[in-house]
PDB file of N, H, CA, C and O in Angstrom:
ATOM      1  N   UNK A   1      40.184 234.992  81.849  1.00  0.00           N
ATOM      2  CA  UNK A   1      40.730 236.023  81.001  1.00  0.00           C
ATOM      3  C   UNK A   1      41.675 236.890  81.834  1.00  0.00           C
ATOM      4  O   UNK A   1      41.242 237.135  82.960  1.00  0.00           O
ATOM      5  N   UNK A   2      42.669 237.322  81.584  1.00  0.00           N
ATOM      6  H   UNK A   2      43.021 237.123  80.670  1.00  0.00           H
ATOM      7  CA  UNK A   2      43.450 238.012  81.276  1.00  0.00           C
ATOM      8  C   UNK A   2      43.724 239.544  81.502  1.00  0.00           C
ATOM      9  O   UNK A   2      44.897 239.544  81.129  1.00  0.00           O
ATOM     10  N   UNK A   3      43.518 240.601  81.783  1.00  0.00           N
ATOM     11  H   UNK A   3      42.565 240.600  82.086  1.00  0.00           H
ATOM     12  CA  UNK A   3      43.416 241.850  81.500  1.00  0.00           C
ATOM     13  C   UNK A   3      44.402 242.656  82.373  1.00  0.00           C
ATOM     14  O   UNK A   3      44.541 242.608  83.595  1.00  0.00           O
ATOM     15  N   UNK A   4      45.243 243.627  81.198  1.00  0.00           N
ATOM     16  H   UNK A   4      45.130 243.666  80.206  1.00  0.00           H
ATOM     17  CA  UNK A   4      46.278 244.082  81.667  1.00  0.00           C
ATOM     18  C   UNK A   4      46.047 245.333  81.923  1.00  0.00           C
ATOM     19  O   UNK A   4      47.098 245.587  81.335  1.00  0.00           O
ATOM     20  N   UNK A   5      45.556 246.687  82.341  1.00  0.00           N
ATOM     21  H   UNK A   5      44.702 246.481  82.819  1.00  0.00           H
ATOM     22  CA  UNK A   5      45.477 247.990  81.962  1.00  0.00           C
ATOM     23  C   UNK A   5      46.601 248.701  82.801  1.00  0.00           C
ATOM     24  O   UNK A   5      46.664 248.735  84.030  1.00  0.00           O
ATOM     25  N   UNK A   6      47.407 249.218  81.975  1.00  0.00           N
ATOM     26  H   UNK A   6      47.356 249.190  80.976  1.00  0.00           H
ATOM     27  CA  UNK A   6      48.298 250.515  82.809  1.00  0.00           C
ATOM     28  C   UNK A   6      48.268 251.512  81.790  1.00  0.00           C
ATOM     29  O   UNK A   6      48.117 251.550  80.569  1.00  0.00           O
ATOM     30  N   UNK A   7      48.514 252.496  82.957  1.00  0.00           N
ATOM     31  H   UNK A   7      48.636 252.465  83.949  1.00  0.00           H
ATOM     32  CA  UNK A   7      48.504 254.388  82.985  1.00  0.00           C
ATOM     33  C   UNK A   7      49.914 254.589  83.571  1.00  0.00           C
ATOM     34  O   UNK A   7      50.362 254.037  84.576  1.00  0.00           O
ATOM     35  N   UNK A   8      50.618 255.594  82.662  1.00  0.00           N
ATOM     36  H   UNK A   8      50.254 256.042  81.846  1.00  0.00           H
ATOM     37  CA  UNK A   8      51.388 256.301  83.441  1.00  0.00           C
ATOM     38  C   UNK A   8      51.483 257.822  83.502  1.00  0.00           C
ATOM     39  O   UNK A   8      51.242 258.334  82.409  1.00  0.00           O
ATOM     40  N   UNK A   9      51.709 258.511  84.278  1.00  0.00           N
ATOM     41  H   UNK A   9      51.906 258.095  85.166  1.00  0.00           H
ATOM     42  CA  UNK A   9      51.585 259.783  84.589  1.00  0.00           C
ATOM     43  C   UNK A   9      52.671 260.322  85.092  1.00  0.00           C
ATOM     44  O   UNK A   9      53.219 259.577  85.904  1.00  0.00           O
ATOM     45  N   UNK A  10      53.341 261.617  84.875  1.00  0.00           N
ATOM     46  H   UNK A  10      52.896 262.223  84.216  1.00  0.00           H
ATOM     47  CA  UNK A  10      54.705 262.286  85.339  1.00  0.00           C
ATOM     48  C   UNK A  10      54.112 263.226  85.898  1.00  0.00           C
ATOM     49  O   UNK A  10      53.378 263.860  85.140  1.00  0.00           O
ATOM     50  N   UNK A  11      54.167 263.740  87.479  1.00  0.00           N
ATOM     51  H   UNK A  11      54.764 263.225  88.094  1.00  0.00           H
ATOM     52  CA  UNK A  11      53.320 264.814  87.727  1.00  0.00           C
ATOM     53  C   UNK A  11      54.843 266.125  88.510  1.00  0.00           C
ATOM     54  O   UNK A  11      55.787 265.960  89.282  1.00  0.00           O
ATOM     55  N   UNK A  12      54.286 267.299  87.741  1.00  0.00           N
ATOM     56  H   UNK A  12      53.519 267.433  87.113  1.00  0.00           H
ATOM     57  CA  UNK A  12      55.346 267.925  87.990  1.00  0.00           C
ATOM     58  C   UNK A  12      56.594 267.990  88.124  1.00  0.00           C
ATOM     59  O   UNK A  12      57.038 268.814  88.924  1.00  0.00           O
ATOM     60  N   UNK A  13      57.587 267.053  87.303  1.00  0.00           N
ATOM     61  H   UNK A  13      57.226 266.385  86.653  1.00  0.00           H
ATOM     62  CA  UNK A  13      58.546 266.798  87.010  1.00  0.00           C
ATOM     63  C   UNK A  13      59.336 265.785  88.289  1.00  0.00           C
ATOM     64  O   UNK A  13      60.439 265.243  88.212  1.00  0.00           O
ATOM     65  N   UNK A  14      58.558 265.765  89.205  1.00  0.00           N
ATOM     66  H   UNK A  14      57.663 266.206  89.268  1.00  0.00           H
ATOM     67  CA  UNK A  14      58.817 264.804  90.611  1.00  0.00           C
ATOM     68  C   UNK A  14      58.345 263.457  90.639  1.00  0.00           C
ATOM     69  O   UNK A  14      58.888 262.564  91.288  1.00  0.00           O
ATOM     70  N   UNK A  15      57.199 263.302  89.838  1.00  0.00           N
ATOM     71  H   UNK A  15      56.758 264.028  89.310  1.00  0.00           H
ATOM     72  CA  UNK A  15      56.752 261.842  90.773  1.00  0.00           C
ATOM     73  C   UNK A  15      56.241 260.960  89.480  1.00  0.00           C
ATOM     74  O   UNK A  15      55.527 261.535  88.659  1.00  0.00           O
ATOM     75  N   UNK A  16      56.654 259.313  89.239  1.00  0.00           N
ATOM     76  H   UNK A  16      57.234 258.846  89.905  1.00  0.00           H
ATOM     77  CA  UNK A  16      55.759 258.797  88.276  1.00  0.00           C
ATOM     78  C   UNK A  16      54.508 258.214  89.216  1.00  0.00           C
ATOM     79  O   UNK A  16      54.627 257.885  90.397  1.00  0.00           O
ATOM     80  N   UNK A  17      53.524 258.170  88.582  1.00  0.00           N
ATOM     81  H   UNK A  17      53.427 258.436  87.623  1.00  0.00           H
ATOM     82  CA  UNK A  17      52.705 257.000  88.679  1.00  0.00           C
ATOM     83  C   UNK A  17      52.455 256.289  88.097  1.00  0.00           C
ATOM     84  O   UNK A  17      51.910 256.677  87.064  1.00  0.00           O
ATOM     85  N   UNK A  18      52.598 255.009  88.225  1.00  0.00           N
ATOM     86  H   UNK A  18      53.040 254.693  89.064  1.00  0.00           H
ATOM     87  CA  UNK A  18      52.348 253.853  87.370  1.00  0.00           C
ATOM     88  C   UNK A  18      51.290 253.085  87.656  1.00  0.00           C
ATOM     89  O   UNK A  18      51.577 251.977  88.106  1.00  0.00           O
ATOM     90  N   UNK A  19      49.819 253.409  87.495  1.00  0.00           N
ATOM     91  H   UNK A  19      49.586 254.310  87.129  1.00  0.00           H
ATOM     92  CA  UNK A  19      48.938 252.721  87.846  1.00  0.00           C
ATOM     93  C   UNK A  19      48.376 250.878  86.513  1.00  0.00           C
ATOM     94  O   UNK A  19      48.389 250.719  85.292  1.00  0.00           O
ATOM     95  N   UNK A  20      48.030 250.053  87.572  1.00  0.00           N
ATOM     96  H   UNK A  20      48.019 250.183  88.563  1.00  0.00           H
ATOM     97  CA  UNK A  20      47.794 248.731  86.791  1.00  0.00           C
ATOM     98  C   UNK A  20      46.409 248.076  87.354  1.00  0.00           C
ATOM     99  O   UNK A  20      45.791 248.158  88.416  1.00  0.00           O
ATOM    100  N   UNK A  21      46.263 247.512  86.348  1.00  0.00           N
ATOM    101  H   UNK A  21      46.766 247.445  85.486  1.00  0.00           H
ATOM    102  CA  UNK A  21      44.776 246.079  86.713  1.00  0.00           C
ATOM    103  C   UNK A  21      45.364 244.966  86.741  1.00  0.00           C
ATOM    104  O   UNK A  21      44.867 244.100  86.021  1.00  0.00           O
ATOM    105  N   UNK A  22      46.490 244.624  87.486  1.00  0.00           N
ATOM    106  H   UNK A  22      46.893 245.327  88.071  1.00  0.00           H
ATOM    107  CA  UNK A  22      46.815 243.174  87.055  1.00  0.00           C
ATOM    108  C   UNK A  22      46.801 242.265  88.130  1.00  0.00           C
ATOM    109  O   UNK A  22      46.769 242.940  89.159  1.00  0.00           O
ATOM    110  N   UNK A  23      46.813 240.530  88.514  1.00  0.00           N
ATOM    111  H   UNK A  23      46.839 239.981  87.678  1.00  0.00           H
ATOM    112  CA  UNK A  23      46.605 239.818  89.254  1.00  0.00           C
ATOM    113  C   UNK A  23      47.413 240.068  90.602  1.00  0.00           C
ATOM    114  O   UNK A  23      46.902 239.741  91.673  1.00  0.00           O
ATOM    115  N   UNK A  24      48.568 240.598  90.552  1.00  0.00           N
ATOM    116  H   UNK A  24      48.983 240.864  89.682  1.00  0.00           H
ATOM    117  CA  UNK A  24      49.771 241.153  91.496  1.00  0.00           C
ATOM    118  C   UNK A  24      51.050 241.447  90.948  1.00  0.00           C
ATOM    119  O   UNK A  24      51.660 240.748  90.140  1.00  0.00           O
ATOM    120  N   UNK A  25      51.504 242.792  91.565  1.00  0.00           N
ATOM    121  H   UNK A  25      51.008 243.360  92.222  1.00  0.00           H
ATOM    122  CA  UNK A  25      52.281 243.085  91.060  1.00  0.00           C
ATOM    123  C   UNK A  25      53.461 242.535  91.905  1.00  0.00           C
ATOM    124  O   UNK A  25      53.454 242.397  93.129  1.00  0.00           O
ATOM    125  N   UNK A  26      54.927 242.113  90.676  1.00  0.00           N
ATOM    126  H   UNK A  26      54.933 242.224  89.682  1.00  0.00           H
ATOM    127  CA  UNK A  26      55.817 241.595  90.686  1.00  0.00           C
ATOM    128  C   UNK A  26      57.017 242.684  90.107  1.00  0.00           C
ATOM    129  O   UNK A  26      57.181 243.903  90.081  1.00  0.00           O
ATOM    130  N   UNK A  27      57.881 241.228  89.579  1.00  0.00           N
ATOM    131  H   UNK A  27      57.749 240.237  89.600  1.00  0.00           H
ATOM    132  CA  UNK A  27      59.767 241.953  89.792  1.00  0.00           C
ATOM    133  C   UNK A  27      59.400 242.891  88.649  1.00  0.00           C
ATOM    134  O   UNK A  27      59.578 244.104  88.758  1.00  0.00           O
ATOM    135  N   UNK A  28      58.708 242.142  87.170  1.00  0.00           N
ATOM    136  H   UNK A  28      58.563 241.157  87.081  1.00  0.00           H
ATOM    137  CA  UNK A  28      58.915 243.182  86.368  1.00  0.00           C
ATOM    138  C   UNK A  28      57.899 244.197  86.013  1.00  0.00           C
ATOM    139  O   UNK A  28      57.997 244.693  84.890  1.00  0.00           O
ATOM    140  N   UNK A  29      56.814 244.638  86.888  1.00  0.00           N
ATOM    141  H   UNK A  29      56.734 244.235  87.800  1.00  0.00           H
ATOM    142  CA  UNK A  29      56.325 245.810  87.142  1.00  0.00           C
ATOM    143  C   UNK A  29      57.072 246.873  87.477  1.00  0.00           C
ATOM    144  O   UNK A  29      57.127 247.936  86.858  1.00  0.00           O
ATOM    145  N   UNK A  30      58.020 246.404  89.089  1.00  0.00           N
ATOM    146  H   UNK A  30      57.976 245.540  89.592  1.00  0.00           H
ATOM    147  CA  UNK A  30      58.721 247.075  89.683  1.00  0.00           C
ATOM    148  C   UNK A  30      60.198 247.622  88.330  1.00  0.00           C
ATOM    149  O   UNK A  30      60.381 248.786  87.975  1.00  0.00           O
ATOM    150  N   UNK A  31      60.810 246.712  87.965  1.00  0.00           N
ATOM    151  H   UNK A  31      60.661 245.766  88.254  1.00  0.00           H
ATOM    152  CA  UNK A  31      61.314 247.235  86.769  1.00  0.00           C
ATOM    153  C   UNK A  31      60.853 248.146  85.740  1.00  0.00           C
ATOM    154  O   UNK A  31      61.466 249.205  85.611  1.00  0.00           O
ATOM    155  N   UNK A  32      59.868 247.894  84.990  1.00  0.00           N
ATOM    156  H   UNK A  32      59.370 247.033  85.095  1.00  0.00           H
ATOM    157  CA  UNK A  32      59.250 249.374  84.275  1.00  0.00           C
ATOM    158  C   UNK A  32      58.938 250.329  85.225  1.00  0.00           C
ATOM    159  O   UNK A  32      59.063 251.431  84.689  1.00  0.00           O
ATOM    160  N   UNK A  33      58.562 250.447  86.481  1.00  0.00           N
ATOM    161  H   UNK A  33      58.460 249.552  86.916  1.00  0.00           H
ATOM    162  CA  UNK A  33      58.729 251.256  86.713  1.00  0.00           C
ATOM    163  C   UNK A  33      60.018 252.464  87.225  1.00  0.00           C
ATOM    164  O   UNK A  33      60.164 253.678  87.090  1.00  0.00           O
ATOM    165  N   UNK A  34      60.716 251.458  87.799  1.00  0.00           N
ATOM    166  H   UNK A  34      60.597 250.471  87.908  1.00  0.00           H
ATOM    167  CA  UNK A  34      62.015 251.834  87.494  1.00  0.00           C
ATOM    168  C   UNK A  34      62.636 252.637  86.449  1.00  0.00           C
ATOM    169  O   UNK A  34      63.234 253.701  86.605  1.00  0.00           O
ATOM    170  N   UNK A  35      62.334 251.732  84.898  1.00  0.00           N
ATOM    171  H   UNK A  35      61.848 250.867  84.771  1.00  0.00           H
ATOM    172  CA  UNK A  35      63.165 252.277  83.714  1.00  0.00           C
ATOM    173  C   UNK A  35      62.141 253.906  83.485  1.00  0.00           C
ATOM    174  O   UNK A  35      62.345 255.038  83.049  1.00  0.00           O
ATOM    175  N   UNK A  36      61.265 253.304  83.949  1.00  0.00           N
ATOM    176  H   UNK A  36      61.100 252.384  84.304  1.00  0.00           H
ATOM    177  CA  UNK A  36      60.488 255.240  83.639  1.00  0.00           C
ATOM    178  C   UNK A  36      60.825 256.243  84.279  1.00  0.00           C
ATOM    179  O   UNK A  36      60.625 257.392  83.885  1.00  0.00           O
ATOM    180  N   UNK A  37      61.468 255.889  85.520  1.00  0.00           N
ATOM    181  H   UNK A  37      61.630 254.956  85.840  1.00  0.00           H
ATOM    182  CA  UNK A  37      62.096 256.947  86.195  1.00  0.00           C
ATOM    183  C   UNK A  37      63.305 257.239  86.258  1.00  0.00           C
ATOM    184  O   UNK A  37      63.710 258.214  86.892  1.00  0.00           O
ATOM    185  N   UNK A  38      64.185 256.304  85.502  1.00  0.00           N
ATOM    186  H   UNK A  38      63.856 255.513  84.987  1.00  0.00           H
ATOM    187  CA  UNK A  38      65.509 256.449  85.037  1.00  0.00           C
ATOM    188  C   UNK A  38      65.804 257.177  84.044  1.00  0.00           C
ATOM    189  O   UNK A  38      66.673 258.047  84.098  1.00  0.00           O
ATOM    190  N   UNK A  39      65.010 256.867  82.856  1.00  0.00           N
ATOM    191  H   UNK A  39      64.304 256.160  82.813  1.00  0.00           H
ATOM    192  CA  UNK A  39      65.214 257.903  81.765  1.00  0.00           C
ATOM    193  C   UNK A  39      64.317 259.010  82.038  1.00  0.00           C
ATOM    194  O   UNK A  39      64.475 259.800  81.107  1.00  0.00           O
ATOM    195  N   UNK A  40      63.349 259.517  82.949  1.00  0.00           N
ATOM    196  H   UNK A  40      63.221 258.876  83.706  1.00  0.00           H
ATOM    197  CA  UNK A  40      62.824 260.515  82.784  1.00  0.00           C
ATOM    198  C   UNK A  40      63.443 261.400  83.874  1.00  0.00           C
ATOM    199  O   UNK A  40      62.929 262.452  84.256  1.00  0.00           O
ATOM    200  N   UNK A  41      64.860 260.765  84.453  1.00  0.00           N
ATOM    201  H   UNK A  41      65.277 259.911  84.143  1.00  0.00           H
ATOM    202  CA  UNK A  41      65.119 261.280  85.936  1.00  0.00           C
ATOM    203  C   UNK A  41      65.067 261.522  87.359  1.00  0.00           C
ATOM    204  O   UNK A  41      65.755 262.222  88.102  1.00  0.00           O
ATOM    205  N   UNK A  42      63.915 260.641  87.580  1.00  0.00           N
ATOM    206  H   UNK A  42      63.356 260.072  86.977  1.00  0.00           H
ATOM    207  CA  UNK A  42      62.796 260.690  88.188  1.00  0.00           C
ATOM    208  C   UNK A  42      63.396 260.186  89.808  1.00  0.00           C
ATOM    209  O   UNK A  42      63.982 259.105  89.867  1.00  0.00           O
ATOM    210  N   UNK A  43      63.254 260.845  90.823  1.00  0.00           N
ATOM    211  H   UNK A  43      62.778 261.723  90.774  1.00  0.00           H
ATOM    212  CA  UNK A  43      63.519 259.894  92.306  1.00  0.00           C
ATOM    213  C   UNK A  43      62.616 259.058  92.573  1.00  0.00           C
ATOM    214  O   UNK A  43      62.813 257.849  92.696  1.00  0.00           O
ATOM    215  N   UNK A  44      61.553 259.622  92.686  1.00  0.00           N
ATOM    216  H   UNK A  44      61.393 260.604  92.586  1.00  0.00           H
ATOM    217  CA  UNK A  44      60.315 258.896  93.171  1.00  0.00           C
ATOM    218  C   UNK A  44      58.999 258.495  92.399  1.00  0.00           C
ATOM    219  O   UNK A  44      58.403 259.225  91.607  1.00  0.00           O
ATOM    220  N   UNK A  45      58.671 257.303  92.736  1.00  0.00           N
ATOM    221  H   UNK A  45      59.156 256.710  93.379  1.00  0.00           H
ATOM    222  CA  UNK A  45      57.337 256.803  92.053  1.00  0.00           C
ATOM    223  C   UNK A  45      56.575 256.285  92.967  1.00  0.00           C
ATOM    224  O   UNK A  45      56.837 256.159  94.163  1.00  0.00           O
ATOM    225  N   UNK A  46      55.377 255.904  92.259  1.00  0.00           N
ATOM    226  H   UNK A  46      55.165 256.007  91.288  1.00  0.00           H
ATOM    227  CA  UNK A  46      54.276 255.132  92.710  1.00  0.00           C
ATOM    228  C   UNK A  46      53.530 254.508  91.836  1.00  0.00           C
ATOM    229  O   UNK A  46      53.014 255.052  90.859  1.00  0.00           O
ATOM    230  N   UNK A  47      53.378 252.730  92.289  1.00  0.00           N
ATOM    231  H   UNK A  47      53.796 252.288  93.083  1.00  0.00           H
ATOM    232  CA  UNK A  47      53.116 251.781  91.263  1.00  0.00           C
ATOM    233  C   UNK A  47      51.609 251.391  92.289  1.00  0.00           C
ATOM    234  O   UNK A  47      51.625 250.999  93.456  1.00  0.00           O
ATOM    235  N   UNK A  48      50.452 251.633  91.466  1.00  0.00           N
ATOM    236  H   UNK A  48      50.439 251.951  90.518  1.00  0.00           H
ATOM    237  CA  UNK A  48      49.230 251.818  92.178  1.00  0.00           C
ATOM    238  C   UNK A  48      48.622 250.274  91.771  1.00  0.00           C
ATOM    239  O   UNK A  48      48.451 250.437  90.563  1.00  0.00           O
ATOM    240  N   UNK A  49      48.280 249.151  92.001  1.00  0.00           N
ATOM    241  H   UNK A  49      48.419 249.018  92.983  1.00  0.00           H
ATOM    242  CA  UNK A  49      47.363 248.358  91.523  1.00  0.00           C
ATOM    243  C   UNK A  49      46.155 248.573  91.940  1.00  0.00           C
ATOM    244  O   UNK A  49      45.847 248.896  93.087  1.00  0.00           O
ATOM    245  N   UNK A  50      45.193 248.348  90.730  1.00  0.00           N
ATOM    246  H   UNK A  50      45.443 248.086  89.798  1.00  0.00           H
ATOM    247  CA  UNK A  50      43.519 248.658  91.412  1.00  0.00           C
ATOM    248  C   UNK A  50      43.011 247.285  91.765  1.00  0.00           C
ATOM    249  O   UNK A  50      42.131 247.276  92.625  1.00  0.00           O
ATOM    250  N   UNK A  51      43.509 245.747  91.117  1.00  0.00           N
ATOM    251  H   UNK A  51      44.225 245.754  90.418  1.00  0.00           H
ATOM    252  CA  UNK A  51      43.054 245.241  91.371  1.00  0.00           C
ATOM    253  C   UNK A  51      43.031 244.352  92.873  1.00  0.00           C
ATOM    254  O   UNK A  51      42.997 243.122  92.865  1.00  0.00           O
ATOM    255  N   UNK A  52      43.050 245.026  93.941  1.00  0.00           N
ATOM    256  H   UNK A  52      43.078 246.026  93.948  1.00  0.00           H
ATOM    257  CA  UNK A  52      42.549 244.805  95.500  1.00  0.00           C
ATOM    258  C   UNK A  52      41.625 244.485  95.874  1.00  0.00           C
ATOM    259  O   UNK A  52      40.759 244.730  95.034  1.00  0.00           O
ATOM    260  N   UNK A  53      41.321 244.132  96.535  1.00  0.00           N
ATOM    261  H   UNK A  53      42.024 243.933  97.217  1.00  0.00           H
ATOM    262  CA  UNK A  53      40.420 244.087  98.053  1.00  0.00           C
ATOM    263  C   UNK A  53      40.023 246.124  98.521  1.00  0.00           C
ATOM    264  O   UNK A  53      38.986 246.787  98.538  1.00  0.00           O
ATOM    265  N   UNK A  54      41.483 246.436  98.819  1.00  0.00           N
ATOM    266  H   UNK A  54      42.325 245.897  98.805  1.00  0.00           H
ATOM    267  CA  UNK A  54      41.703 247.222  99.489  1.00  0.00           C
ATOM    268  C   UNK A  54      42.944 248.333  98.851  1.00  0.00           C
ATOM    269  O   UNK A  54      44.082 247.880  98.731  1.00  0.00           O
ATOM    270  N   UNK A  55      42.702 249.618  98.500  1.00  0.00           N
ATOM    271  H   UNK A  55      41.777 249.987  98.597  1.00  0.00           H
ATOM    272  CA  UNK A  55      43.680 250.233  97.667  1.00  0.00           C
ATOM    273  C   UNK A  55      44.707 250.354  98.421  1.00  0.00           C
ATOM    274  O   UNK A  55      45.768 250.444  97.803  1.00  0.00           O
ATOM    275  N   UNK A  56      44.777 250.392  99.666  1.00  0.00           N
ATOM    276  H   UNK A  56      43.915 250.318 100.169  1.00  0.00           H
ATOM    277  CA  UNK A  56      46.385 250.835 100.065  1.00  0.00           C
ATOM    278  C   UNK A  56      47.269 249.748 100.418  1.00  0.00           C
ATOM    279  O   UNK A  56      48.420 249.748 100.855  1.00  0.00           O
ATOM    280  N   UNK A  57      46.171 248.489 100.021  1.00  0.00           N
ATOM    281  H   UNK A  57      45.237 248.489  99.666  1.00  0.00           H
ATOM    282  CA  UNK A  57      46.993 247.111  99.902  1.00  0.00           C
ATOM    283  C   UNK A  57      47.903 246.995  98.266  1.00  0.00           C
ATOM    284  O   UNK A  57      48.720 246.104  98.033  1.00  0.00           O
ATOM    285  N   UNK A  58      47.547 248.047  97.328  1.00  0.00           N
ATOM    286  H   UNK A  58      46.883 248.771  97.517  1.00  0.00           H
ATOM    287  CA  UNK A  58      47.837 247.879  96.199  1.00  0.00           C
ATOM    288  C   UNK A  58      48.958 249.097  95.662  1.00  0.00           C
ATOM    289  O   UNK A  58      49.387 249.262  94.520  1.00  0.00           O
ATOM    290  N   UNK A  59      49.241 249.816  96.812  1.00  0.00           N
ATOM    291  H   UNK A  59      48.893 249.682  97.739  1.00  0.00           H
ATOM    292  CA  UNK A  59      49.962 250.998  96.576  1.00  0.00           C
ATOM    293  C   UNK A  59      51.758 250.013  96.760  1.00  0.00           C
ATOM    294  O   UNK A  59      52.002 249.196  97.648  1.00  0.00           O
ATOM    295  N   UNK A  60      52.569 250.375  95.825  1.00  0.00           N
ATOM    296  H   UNK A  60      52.372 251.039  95.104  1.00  0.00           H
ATOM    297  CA  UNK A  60      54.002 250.648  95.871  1.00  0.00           C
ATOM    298  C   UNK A  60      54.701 251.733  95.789  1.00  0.00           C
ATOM    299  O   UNK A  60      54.653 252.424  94.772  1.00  0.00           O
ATOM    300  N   UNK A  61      55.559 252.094  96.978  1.00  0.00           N
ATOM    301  H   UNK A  61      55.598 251.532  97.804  1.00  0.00           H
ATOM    302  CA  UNK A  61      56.312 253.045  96.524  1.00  0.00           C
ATOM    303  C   UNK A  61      57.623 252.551  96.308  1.00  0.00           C
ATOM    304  O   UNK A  61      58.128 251.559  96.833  1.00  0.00           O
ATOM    305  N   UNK A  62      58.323 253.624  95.177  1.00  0.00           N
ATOM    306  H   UNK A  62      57.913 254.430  94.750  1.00  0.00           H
ATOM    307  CA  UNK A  62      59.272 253.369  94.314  1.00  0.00           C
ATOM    308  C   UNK A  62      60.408 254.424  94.517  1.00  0.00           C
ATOM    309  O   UNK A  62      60.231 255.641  94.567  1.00  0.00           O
ATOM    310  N   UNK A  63      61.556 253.792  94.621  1.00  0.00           N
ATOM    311  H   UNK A  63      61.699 252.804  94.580  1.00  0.00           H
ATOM    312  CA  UNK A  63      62.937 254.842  95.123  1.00  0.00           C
ATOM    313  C   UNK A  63      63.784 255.193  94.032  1.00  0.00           C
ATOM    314  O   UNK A  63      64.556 254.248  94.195  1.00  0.00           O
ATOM    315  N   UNK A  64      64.265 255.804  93.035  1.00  0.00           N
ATOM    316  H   UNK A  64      63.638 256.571  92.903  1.00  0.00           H
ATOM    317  CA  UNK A  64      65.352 255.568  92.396  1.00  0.00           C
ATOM    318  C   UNK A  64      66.321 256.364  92.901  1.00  0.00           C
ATOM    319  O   UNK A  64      66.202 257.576  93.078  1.00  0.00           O
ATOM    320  N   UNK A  65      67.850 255.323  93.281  1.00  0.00           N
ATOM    321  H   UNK A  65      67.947 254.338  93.137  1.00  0.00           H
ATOM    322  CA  UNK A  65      68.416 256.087  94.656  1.00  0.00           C
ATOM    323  C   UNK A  65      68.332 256.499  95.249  1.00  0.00           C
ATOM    324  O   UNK A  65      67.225 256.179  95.683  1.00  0.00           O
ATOM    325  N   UNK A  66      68.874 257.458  96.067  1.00  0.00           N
ATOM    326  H   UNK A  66      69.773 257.717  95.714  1.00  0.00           H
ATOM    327  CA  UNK A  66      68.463 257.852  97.285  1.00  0.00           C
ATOM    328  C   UNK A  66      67.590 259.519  97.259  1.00  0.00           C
ATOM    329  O   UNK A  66      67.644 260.179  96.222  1.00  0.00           O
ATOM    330  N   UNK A  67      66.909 259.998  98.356  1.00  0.00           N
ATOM    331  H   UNK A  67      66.865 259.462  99.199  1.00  0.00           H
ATOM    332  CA  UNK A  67      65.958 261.038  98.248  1.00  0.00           C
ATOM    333  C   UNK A  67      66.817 262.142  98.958  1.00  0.00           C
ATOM    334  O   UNK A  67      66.365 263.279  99.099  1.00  0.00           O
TER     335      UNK A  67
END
């Protein structure tokens, strides 16, 4: 089976988080997260997967242009 779960969160007008349960994250994770920080303005994100071993094996950080 299958199971997809994402959360997203805008915290203080600075940062998304895009947290997921999924097998590994790929191109088009990294894309939604992207488009959420494009239309919301956003520089910086973070695309969290829980499903690890190890959480900081599951952390992405996310640039939109430059900081």
């Amino acid at each position: 089976m299958n199971v997809v779960i994402e959360l997203i969160y805008w915290l203080e007008n600075k940062v998304v988080i895009e947290v997921k349960y999924v097998e590994a994250i790929n191109d088009i994770h990294l894309a939604q997260t992207l488009t959420h920080m494009k239309l919301g303005n956003y520089k910086l994100g973070l695309l969290i997967n829980f499903n690890t071993l190890r959480l900081k094996d599951g952390i992405k950080r996310v640039i939109n242009g430059t900081l």
